[in-house]
PyMOL CGO cylinders between C-alpha atoms (Angstrom):
from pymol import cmd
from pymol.cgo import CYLINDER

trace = [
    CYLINDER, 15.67, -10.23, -0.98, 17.48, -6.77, -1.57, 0.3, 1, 1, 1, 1, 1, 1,
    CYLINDER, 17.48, -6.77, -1.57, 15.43, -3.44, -1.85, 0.3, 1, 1, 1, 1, 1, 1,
    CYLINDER, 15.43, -3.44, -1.85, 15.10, -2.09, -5.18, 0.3, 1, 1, 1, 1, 1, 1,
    CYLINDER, 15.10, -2.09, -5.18, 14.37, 1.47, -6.81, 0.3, 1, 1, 1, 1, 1, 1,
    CYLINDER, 14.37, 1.47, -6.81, 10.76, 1.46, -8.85, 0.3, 1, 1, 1, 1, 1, 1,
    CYLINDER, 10.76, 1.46, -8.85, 9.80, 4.75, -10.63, 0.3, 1, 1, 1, 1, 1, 1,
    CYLINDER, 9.80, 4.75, -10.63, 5.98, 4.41, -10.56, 0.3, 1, 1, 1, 1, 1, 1,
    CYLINDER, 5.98, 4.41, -10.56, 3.15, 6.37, -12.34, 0.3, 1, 1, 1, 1, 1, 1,
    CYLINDER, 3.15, 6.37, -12.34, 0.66, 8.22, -10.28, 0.3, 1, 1, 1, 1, 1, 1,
    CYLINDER, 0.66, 8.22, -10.28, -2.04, 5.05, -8.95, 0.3, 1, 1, 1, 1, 1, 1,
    CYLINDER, -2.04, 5.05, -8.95, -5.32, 6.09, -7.79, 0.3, 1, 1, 1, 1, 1, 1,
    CYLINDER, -5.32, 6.09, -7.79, -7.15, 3.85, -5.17, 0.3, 1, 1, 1, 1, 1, 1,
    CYLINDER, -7.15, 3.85, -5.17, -10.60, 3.77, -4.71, 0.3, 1, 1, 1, 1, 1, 1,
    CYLINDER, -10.60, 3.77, -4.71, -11.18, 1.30, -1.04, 0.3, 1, 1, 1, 1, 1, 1,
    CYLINDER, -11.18, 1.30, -1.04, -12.64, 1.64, 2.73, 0.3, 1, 1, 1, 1, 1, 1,
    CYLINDER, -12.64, 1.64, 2.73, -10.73, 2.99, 5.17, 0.3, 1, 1, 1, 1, 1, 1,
    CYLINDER, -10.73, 2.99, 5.17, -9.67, 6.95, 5.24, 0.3, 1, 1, 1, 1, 1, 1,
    CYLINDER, -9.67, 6.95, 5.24, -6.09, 8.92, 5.67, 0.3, 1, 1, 1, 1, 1, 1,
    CYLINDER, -6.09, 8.92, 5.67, -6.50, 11.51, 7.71, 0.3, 1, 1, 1, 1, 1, 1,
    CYLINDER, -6.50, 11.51, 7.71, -8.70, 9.43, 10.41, 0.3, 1, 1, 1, 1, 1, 1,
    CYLINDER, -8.70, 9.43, 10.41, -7.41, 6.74, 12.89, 0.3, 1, 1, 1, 1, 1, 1,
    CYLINDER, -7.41, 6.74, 12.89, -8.55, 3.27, 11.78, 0.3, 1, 1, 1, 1, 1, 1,
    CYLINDER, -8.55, 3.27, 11.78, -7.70, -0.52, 12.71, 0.3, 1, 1, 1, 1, 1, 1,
    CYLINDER, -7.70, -0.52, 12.71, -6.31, -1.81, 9.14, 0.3, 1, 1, 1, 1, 1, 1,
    CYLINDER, -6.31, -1.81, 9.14, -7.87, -4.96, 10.20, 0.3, 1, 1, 1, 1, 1, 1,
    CYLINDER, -7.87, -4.96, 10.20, -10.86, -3.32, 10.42, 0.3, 1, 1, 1, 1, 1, 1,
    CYLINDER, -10.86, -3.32, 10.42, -11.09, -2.75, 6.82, 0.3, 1, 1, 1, 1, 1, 1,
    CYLINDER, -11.09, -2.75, 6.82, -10.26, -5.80, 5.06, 0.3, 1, 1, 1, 1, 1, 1,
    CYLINDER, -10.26, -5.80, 5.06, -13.03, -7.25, 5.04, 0.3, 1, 1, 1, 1, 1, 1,
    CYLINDER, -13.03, -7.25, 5.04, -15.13, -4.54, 4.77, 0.3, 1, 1, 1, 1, 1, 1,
    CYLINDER, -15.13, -4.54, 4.77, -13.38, -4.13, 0.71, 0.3, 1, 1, 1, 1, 1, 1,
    CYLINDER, -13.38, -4.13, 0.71, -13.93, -7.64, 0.34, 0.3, 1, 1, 1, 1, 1, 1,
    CYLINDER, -13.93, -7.64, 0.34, -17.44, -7.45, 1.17, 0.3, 1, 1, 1, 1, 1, 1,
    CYLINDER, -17.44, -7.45, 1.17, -18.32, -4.70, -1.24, 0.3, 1, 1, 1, 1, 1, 1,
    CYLINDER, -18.32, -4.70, -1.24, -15.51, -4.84, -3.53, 0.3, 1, 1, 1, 1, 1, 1,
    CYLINDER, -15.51, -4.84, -3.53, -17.50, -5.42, -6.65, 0.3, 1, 1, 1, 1, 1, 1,
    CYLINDER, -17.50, -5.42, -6.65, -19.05, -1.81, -6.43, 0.3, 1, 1, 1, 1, 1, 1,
    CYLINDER, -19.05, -1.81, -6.43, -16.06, -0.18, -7.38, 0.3, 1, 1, 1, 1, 1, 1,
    CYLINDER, -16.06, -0.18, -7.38, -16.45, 0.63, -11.23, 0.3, 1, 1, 1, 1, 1, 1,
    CYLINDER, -16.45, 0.63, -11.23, -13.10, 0.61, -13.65, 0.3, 1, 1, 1, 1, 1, 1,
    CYLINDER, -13.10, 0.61, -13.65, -10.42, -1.86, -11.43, 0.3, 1, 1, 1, 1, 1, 1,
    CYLINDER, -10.42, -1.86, -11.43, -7.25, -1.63, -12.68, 0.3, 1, 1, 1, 1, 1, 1,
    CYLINDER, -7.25, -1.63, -12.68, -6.35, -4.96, -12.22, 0.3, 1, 1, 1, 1, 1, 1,
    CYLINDER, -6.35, -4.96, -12.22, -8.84, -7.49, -10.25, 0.3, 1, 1, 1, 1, 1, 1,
    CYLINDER, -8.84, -7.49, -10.25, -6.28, -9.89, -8.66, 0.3, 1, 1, 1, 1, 1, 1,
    CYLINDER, -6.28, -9.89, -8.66, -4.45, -7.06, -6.41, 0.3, 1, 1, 1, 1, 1, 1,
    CYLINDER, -4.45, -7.06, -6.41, -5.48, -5.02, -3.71, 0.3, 1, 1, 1, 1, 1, 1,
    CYLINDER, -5.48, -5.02, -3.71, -3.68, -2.49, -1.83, 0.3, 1, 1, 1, 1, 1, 1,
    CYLINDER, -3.68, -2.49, -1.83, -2.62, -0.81, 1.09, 0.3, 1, 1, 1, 1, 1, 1,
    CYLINDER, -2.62, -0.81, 1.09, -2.15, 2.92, 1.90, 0.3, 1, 1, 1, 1, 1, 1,
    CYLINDER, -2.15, 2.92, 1.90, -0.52, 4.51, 4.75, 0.3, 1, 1, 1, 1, 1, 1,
    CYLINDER, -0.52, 4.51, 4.75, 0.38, 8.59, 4.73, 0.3, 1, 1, 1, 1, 1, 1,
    CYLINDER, 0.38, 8.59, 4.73, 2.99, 9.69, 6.58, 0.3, 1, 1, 1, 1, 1, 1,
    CYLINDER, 2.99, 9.69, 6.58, 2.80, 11.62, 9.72, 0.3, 1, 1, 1, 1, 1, 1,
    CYLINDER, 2.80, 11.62, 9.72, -1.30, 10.78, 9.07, 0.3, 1, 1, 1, 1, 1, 1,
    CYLINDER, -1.30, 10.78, 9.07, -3.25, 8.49, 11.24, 0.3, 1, 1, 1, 1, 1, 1,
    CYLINDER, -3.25, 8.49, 11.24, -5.19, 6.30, 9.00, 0.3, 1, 1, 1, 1, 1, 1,
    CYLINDER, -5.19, 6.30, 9.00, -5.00, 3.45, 6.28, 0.3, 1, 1, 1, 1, 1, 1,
    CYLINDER, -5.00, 3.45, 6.28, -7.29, 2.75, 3.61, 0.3, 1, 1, 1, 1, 1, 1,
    CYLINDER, -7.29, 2.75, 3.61, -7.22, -0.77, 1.83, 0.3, 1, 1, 1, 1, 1, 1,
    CYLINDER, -7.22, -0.77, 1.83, -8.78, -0.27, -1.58, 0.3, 1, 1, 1, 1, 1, 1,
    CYLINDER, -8.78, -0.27, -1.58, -7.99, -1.26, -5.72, 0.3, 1, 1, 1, 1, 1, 1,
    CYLINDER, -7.99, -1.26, -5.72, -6.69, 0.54, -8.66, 0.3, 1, 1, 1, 1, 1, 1,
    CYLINDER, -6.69, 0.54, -8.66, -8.74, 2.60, -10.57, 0.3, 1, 1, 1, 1, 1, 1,
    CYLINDER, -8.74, 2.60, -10.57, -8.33, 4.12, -14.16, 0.3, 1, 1, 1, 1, 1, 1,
    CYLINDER, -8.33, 4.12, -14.16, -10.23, 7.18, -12.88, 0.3, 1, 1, 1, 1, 1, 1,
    CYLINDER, -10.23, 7.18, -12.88, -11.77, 8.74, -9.36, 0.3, 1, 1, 1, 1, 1, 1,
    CYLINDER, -11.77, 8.74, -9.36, -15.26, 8.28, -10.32, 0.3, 1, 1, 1, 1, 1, 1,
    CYLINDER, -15.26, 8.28, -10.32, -18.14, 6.81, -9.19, 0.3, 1, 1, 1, 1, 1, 1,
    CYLINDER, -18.14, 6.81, -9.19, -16.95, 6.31, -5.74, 0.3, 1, 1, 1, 1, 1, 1,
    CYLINDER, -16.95, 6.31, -5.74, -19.18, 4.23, -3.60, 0.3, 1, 1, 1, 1, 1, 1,
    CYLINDER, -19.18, 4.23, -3.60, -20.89, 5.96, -0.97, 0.3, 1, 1, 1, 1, 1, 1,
    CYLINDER, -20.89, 5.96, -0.97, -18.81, 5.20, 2.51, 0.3, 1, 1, 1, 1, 1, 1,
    CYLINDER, -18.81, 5.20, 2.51, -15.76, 4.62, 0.37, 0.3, 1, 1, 1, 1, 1, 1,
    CYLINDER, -15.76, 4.62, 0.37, -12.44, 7.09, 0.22, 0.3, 1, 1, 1, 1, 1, 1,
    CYLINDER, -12.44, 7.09, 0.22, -10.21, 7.68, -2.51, 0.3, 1, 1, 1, 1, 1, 1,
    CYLINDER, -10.21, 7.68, -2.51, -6.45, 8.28, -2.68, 0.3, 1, 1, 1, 1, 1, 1,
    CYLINDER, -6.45, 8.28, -2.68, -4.08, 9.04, -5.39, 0.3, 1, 1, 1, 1, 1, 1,
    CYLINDER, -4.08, 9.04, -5.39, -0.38, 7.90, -4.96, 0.3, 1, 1, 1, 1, 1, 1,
    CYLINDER, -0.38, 7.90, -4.96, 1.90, 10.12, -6.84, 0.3, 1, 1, 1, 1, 1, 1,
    CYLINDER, 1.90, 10.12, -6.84, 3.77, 9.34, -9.28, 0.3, 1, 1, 1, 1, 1, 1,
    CYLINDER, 3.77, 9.34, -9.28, 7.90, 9.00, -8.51, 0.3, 1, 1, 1, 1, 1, 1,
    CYLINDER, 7.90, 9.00, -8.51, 10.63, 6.78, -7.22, 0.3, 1, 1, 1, 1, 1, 1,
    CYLINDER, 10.63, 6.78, -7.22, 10.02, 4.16, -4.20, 0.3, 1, 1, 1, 1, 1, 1,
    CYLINDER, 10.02, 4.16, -4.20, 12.02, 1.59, -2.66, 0.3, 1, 1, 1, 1, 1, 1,
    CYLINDER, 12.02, 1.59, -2.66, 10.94, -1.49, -2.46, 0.3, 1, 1, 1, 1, 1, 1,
    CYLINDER, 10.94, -1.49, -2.46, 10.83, -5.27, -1.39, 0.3, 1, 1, 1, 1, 1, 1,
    CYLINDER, 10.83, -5.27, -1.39, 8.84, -8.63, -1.10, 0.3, 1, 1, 1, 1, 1, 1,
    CYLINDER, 8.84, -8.63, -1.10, 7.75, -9.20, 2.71, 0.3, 1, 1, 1, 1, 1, 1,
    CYLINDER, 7.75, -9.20, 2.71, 8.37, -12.62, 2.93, 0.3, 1, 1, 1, 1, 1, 1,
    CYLINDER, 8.37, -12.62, 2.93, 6.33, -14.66, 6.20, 0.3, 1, 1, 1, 1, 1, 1,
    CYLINDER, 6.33, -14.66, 6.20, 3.32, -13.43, 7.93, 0.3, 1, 1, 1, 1, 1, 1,
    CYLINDER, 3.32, -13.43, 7.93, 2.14, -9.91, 8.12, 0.3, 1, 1, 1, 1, 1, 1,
    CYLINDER, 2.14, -9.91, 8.12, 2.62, -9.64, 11.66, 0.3, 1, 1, 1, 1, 1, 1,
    CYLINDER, 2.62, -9.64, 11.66, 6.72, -9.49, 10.61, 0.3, 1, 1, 1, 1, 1, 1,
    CYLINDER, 6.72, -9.49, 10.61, 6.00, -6.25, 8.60, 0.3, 1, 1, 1, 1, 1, 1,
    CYLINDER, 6.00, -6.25, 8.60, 8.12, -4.32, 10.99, 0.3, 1, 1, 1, 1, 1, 1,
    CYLINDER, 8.12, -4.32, 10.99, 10.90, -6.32, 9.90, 0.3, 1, 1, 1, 1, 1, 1,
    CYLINDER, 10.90, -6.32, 9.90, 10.98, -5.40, 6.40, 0.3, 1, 1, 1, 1, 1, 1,
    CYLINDER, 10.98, -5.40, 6.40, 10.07, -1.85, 6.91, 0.3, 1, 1, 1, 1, 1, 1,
    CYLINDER, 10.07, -1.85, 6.91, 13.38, -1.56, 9.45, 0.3, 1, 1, 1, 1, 1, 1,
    CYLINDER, 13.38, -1.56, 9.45, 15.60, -3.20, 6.27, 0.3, 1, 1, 1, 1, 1, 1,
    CYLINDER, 15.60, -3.20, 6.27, 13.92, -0.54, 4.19, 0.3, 1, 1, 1, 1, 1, 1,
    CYLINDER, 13.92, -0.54, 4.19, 14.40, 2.10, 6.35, 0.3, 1, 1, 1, 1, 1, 1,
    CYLINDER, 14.40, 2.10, 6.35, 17.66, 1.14, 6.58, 0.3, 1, 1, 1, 1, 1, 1,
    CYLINDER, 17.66, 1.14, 6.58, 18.64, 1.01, 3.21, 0.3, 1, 1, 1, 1, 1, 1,
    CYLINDER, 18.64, 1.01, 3.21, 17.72, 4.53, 2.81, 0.3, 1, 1, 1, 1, 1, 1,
    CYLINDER, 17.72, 4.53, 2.81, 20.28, 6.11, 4.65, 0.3, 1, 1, 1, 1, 1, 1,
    CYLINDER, 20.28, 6.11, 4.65, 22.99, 4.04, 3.35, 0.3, 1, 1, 1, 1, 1, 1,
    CYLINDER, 22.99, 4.04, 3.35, 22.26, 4.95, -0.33, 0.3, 1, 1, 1, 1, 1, 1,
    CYLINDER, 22.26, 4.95, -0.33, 21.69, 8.33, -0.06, 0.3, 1, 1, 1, 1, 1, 1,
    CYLINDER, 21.69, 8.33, -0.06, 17.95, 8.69, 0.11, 0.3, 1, 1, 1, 1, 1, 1,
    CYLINDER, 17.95, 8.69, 0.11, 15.29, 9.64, 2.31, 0.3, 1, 1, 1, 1, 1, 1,
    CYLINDER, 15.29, 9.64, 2.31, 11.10, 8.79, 3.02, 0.3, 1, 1, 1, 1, 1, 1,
    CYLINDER, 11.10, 8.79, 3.02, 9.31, 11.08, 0.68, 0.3, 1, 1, 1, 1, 1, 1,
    CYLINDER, 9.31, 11.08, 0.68, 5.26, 12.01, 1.18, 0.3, 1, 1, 1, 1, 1, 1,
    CYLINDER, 5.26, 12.01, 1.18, 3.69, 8.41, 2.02, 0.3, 1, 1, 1, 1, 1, 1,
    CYLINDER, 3.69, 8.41, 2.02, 5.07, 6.06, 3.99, 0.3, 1, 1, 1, 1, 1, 1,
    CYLINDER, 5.07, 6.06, 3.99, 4.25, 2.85, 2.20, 0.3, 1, 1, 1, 1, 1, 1,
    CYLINDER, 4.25, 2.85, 2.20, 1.53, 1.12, -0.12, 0.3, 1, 1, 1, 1, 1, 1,
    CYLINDER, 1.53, 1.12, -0.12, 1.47, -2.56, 0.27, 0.3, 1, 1, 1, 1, 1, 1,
    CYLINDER, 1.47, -2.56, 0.27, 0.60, -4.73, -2.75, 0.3, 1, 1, 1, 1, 1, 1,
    CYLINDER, 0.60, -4.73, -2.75, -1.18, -7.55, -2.11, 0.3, 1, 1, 1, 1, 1, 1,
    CYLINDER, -1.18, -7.55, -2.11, -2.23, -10.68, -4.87, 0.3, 1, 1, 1, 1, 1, 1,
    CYLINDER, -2.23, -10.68, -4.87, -2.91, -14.45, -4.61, 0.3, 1, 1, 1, 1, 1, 1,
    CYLINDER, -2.91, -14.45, -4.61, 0.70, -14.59, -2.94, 0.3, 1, 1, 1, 1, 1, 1,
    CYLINDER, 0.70, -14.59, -2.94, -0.57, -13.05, 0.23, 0.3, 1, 1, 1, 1, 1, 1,
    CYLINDER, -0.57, -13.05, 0.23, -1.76, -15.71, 2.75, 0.3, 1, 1, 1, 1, 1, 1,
    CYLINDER, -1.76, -15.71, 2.75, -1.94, -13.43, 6.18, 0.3, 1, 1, 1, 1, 1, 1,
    CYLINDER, -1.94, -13.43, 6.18, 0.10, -15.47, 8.93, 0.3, 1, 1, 1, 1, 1, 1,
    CYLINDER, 0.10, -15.47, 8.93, 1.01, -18.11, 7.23, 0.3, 1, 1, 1, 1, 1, 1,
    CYLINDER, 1.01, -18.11, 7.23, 5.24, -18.50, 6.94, 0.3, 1, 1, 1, 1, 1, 1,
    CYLINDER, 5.24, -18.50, 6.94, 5.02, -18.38, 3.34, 0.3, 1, 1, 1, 1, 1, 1,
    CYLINDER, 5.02, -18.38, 3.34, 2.95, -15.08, 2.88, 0.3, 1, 1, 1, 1, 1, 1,
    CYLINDER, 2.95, -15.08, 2.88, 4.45, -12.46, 0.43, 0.3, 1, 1, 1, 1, 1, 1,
    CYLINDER, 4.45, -12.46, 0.43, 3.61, -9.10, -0.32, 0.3, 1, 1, 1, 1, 1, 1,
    CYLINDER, 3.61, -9.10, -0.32, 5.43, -6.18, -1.80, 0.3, 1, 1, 1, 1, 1, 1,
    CYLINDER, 5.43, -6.18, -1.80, 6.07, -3.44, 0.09, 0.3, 1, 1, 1, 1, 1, 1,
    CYLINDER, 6.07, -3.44, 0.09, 7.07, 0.07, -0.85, 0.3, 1, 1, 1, 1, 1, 1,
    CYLINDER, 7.07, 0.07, -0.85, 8.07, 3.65, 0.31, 0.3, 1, 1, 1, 1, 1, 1,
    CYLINDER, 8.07, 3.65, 0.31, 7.77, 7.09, -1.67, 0.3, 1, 1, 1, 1, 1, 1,
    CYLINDER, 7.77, 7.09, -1.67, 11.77, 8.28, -1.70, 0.3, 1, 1, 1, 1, 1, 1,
    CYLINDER, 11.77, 8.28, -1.70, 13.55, 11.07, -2.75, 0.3, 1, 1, 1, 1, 1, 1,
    CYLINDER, 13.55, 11.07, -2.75, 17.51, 11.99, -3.07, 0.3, 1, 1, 1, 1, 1, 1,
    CYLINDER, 17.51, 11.99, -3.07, 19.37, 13.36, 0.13, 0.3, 1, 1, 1, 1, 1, 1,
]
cmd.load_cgo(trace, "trace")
């Protein structure tokens, strides 16, 4: 599968984990999934996803909100701004990540774009099976023109 150009609205995210502070994103899966059903006004209840900032340590793991209220007490929030991304399905197990991140990355500079604020949310629904071979996730990165 080819990268692709999305233009996205702003998203805000409402999960466990933090930018900002240096966390194992294994760490925090199933800490959502244990206390998912306290966040208030999900988006969409068959997705999660996945936040990393760039040049931040940190990743927070969390669901679409209509609006940043009512966060649960130990939970973060993050809004992802609105613009253009690039993106992709990750097909295989997450531990190949790298792999679609390099095609991404690499696409970039060959069309005349470059990484923008965050480096990538990750969207993950009833596709996503961890390591198994026929795992799929999308995968995106914030870009803006050279």
């Amino acid at each position: 599968m080819k990268p692709e150009v999305y233009e996205f609205q702003e998203k805000k995210v409402i999960g466990v984990g933090n930018i900002g502070n240096p966390i194992n994103p294994g760490d925090v899966w199933p800490a959502l999934f244990s206390r998912i059903q306290e966040i208030r006004s999900r988006k969409n209840t068959l997705e999660t996803l996945g936040v990393i900032k760039r040049n931040e340590h940190g990743y927070l793991h969390g669901v679409e909100v209509e609006q940043l209220i009512e966060i649960p007490e130990g939970m973060f929030s993050y809004v992802i701004p609105a613009g253009q991304y690039i993106g992709m399905t990750h097909k295989g197990p997450i531990s190949k990540i790298g792999e679609t991140f390099q095609i991404l990355i690499s696409w970039l500079a060959s069309n005349n774009y470059e990484q923008h604020d965050i480096v990538c949310f990750e969207v993950y629904d009833g596709r996503f099976k961890d390591e198994d071979p026929e795992s799929e996730f999308d995968s995106y990165i914030q870009i803006k023109d050279l």
